[in-house]
C-alpha positions, 0 to 999 in steps of 0.5 A: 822827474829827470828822466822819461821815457814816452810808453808805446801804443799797444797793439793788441789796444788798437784791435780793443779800441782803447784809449784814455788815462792810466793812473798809477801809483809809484815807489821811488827809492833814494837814488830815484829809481822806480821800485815799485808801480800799481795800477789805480785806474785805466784799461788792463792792457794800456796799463802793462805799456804804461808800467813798461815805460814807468819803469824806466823812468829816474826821479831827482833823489827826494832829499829832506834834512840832507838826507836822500829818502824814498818817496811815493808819487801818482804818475798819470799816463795818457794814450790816444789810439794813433 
């Protein structure tokens, strides 16, 4: 991972009472980019923040025999009710 970005605490989680772990499946292509995220566990609305900030996320470029390939990799958010 080069680059994160922390998601934001839902409003509409507080009034939910929500909190835990999302746990989301990602695509990244060559260039480690976040193409593609879906949701394996978690709460619907934490999971929308969480794709939020994903998304905006930059991976080292996965380079196998000096070639950049896309990769898929488990991103495991965790959120506590501020």
């Amino acid at each position: 991972l080069a680059y994160s970005f922390a998601p934001k605490y839902p409003v509409e989680a507080r009034s939910e009472g929500a909190d835990g772990t999302v746990v989301l499946k990602a695509v990244v292509d060559e260039n480690g980019k976040v193409e593609g995220l879906r949701l394996v566990e978690g709460n619907a609305t934490l999971a929308t923040a969480a794709i939020q900030a994903v998304k905006q996320w930059r991976y080292r470029p996965y380079v196998r025999d000096g070639k950049a390939q896309s990769f898929q990799t488990v991103v495991i958010v965790d959120f506590q009710r501020p």
